[in-house]
N, C-alpha and C positions, 0 to 999 in steps of 0.2 A: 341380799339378805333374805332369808328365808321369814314367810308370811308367820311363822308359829313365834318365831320371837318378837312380833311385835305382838301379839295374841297373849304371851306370857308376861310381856311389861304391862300392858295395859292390866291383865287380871292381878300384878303383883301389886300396879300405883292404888289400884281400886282399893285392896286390901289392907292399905297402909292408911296410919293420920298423920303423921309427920310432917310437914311441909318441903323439909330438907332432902329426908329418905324420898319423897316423890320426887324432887329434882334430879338428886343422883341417879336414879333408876330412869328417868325420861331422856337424860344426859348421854347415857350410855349406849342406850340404845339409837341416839341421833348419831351419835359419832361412828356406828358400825352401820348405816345407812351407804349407799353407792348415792355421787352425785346424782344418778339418775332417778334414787328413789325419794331423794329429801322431802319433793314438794306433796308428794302422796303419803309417807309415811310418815312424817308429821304431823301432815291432815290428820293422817288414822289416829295418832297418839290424843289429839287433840278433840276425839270423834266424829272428824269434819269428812264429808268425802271431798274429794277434788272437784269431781263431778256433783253439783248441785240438786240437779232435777236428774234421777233417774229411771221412776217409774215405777218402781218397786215398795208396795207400801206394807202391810198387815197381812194382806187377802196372799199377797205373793209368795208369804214365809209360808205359808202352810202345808203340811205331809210334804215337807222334805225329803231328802234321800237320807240314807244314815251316815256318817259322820267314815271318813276315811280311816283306816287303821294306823297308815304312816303318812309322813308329813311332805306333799313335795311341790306344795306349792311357795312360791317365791313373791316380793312383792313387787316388783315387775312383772309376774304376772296376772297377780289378782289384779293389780289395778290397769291393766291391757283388758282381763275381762269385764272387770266395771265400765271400761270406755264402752265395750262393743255392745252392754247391756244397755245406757244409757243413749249409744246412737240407734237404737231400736224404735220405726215411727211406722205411722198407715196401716194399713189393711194388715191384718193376721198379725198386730204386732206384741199383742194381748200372748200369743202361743210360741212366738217364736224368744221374747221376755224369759217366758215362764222357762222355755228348753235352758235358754245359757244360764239360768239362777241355779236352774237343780244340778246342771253341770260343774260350776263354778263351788257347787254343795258338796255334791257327791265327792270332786277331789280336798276338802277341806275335812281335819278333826275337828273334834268335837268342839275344841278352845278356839278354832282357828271358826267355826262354826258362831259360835257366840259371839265374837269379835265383830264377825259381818252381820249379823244380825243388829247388834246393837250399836252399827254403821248405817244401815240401810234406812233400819226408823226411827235414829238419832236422837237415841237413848243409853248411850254409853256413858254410865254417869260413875267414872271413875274418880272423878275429882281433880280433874288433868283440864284446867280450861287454860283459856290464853296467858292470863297472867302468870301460872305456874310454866308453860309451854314457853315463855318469853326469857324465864331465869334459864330453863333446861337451855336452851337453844343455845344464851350466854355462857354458861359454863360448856358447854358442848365446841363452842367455837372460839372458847378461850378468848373472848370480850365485854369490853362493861357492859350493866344489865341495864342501865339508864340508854346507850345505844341500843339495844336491839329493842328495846319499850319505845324510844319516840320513832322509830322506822317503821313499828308494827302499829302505829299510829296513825302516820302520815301516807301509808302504804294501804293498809287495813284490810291486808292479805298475810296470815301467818307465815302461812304456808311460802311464798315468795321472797321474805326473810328468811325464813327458815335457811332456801337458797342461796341468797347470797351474804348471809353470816359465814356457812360452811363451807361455802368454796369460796369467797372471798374476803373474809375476815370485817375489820372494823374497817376499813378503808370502802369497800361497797355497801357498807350500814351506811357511811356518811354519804351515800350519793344519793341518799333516799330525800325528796323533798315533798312539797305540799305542789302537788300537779294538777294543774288546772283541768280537772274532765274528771278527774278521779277523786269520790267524794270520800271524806276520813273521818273516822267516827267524833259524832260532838263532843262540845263541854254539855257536862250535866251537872245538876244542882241537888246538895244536901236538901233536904227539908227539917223546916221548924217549927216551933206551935206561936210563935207570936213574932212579929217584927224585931220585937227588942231581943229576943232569942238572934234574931237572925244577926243582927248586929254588933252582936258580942262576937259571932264567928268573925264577920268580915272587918269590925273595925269602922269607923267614921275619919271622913266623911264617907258618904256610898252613896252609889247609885239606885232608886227603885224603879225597877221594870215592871210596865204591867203584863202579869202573865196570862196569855191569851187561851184558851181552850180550844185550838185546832190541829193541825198536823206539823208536826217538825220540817223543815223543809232547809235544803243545802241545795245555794242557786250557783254555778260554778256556767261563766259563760268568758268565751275567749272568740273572739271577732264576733260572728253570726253565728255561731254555733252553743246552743244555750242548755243546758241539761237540768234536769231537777231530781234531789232524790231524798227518801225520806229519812227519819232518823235511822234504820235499819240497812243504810244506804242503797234502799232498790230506786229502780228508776221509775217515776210517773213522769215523767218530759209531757207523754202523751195525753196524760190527762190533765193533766191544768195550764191550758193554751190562756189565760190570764195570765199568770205566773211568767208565761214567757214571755209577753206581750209586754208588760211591768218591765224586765229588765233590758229586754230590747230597746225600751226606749231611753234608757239611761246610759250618759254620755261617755261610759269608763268602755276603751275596750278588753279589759281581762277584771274577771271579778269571781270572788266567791265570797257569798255571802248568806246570812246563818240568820233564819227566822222562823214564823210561823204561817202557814194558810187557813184561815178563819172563813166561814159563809158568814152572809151579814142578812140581818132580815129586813124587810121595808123602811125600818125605825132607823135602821143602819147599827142592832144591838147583835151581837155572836149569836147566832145558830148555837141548837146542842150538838154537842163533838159529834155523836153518830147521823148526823148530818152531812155536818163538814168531811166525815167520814167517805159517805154515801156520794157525794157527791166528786170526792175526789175517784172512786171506783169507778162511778155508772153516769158520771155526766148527765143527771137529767136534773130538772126542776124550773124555777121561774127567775126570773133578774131581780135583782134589787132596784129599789124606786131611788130618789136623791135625795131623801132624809138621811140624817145620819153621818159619822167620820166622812173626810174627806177621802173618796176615792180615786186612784190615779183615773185619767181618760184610756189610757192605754189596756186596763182592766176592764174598766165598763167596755168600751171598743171588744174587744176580744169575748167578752159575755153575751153581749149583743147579737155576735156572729154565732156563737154558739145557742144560745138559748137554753144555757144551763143556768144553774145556780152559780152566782160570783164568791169565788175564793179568792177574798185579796190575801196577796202575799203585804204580811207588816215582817219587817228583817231588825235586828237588833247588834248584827255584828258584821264586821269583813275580815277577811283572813286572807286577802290577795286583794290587790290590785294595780294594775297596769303592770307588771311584772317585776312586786315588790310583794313579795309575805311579809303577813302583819302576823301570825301568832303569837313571835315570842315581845311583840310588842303589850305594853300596858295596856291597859283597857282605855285608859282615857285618850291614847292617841289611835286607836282602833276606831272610837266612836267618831271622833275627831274627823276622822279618814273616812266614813261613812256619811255622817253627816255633809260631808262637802262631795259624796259620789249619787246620793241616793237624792230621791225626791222629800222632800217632809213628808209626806200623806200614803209613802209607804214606810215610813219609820215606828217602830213600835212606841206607845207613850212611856219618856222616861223623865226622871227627875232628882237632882241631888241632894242630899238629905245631909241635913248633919246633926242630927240625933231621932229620938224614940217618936217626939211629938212631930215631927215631919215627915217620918215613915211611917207614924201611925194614918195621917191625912191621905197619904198614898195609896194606901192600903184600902182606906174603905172608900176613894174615889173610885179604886178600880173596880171593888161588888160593889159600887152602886150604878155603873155602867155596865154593869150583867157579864165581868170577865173572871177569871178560877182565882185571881187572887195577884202576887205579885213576887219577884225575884228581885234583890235584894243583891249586888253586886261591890266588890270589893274593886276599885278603879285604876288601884297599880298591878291588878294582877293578869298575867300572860293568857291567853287560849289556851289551857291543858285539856289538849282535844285527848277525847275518851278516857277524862277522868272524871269522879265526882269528888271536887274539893270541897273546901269552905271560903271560893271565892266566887262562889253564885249559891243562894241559899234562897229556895222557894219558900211561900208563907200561902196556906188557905186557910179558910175558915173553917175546916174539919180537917178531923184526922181522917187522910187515905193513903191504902199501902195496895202496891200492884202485887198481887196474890196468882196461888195455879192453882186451877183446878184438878182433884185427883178423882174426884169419884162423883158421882150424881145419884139422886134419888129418884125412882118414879114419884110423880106427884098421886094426890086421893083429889076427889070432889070434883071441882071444875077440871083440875089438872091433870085428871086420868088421864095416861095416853102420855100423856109429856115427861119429860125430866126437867125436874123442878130443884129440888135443895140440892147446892151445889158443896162439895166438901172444899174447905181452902188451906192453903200449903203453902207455907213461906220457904224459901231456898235457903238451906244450910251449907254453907261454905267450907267449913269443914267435910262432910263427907261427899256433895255434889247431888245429895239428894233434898227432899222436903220434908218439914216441917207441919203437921197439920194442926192450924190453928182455929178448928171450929167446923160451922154448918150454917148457911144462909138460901132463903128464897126469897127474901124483900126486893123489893126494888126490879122485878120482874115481869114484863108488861106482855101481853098475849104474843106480839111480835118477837120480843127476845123468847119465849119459851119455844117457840117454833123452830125459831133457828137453831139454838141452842140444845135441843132435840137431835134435830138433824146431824148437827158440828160433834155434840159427843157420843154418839152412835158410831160415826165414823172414826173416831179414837177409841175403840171401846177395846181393851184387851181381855175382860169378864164381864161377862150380861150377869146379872141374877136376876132374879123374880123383883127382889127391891130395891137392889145397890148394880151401878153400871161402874164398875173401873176404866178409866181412863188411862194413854199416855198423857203423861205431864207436862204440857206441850202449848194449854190455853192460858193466858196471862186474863187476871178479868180485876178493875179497877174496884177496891170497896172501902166505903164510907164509912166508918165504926166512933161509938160513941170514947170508947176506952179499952184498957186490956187489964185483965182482972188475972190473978193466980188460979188456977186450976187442975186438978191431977188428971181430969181426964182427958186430956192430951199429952203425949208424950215432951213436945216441948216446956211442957209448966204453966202456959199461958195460956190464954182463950181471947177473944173478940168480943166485945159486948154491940148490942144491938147492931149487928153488921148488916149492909146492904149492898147491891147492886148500885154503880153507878153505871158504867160501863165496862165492853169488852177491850182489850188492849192491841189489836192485831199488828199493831206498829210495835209490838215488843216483842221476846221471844224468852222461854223460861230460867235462862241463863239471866235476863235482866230484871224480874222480880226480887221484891225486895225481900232481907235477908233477916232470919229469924232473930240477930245479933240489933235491928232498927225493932221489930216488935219488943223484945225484951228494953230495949233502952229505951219506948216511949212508957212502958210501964213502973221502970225507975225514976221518969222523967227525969234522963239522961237525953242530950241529944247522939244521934249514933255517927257512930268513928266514919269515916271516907272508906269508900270502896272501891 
């Protein structure tokens, strides 16, 4: 298949709103792929490269060559050149990068040009994400869309669906299972403004979880061999040798199991997340004393050795064990199964409610033991790994929406020198791009402006004298009192007193929240599943 036609679907999907008309058009062009190009040209459709880390950022795209007259590259071979740019390492590899980019330029037009560009610093924001790429693939491969969605699930490689829908129809959808080693995107949780809200979603009786303010974490261990990865499914195995040590010692041999890693201070109270954050990066800091929640031995053990900061893993679910899948199990026989594999004193604190005033007691046990609040869980409902239903429903004490950053201000006064007010951008689902819902510098401490200096410099697509443009690319958590109408922003709404909580680097701007949850908290409507 020639490289210009997938250049031309992607600029037609881009152009479109339809929902439908983007399937047919993404459809079409999967079906005129060769077996050998699905797994890369899907990706492309999807804006993914195959190749992850290439090397190639901003600095790389610059004084191109001009754009070829005629069309002759194919996509067997752009993505042959992508391999060889991305196995590019060592010495001189800065010059020898830069030769294959301008080559791989120089044979590309102008459309086939912008394709790879908005490949490379993955910003192809046609409106083509997984969910729409998942019906394409369906109709493309002439099978239900319900199959190729729990494959693309359990797999949580599009791209390797893509595969074997095409060449192998629904019969190699069905061979796709939950594999131990191979982590699959979570269940994630609606949010609500009060318990009893949450509760109308899920129904009574439910469960209340207290929600802990650390790092997502999916423990998949089968004999000795024990992996850890975060919600984003990367691997940190290497950096939280507790974590490992915690399930090592637990007497299941196959297990995958779905929780959180929290630091704990002296008192044995949550660290703030950019802690917990920090220390999941950079392994340093000091041990915890024996005040406080009960910690496994096998953690402290492992902390000890280390002479880091202890991240207990608390876990809340299992989705395998001994080489039995639990997801499309209930939840209560899930816990059930957990309960009887894990230690109590790595189990997250939960407890059964059956109605407002025993969710309400849950609720404020959890902030008054200094954690983000609580999850709220529906008990017959299945693992619907990587969806957000309304059978897990978070509750905080404030409204916060994970926002992007588009643009920054230089600061005046103290903060000359730094960029300070951050512009914020809810994701619009409709067209794939953002939403800007205001202007915030609260909540901003000498340390975050340094970094955050630094971080949006390096995304900078326009410097000005006052306003730095950014790619759309930093997820940053903010606290707001309300959202008020307003015409000076294009979507209608604004943020009232907005602040910094923190930055999100466990997320990515596909999973910021959607201008459709802004609008609904100012209807006070709860907003629809995503």
């Amino acid at each position: 298949m020639r490289f210009l036609e997938l250049a031309a679907t992607s600029a037609a999907v881009g152009a479109l709103r339809g929902r439908r008309a983007k399937v047919e058009l993404l459809a079409d062009a999967l079906r005129r792929l060769a077996p050998d190009e699905v797994a890369a040209g899907s990706g492309w459709l999807a804006g993914e490269l195959r190749q992850r880390q290439t090397g190639v950022g901003w600095a790389s795209l610059r004084d191109l060559p001009p754009p070829a007259a005629e069309p002759t590259l194919t996509v067997a071979a752009v993505d042959a050149a992508i391999d060889g740019i991305a196995a590019v390492h060592g010495a001189g590899s800065q010059a020898r990068r830069r030769g294959l980019v301008e080559a791989l330029y120089a044979a590309a037009t102008a459309d086939e040009q912008r394709l790879l560009t908005g490949l490379f610093l993955g910003e192809l924001r046609q409106g083509a994400q997984a969910g729409l790429l998942a019906d394409a693939i369906a109709r493309a491969a002439e099978v239900p869309v319900p199959a190729v969605r729990r494959a693309l699930l359990l797999a949580g490689d599009l791209r390797e669906v893509a595969v074997a829908a095409l060449t192998g129809g629904a019969d190699a959808l069905a061979g796709f299972g939950l594999q131990v080693g191979r982590p699959l995107a979570p269940m994630l949780a609606q949010s609500a403004s009060s318990v009893d809200d949450a509760l109308v979603a899920t129904g009574t009786p439910a469960v209340v979880d207290v929600k802990l303010d650390g790092i997502r974490i999916q423990v998949h261990r089968s004999g000795g061999d024990i992996a850890v990865f975060t919600r984003s499914l990367d691997d940190i195995t290497g950096r939280v040798p507790e974590v490992v040590a915690a399930v090592r010692a637990l007497p299941a041999r196959e297990l995958v199991l779905d929780g959180e890693a929290i630091g704990l201070d002296e008192t044995g109270r949550p660290l703030p997340f950019q802690e917990t954050s920090s220390a999941a990066a950079r392994r340093a800091g000091a041990g915890v004393g024996a005040a406080g929640p009960p910690v496994a031995p096998a953690v402290r053990a492992a902390a000890a050795r280390t002479g880091a900061t202890v991240l207990t893993p608390y876990f809340f679910d299992l989705l395998h064990l001994d080489g039995t899948d639990l997801i499309d199990r209930p939840g209560r026989e899930r816990w059930a199964a957990l309960r009887g594999a894990v230690d109590a004193s790595l189990l997250v604190g939960r407890v059964e409610v059956d109605g407002p005033e025993q969710a309400g007691a849950a609720f404020a046990a959890a902030l008054d033991a200094g954690q983000e609040g609580v999850v709220v869980k529906a008990p017959d409902a299945p693992y619907d790994a990587g969806r957000r239903g309304s059978a897990w429903v978070k509750v905080k004490p404030r409204h916060t929406l994970d926002l992007v950053v588009l643009a920054v201000e230089w600061g005046s006064g103290r903060r000359t020198g730094w960029l300070s007010n951050l512009h914020l951008g809810a994701r619009d689902p409709a067209t794939g791009g953002f939403v800007m819902l205001g202007k915030t510098f609260k909540g901003l401490t000498d340390e975050l402006l340094r970094w955050q200096t630094e971080r949006f410099l390096g995304l900078a697509i326009e410097r000005g004298d006052w306003v730095v443009r950014v790619r759309p690319e930093q997820v940053v958590e903010i606290a707001f009192d309300g959202v008020q109408r307003s015409s000076r922003y294009p979507g209608g709404v604004a943020l009232r007193f907005a602040r910094v909580i923190r930055y999100r680097d466990d997320k990515t701007a596909a999973e910021a929240d959607t201008i459709d949850a802004v609008r609904a908290i100012h209807t006070a409507r709860p907003p629809a599943s995503i």
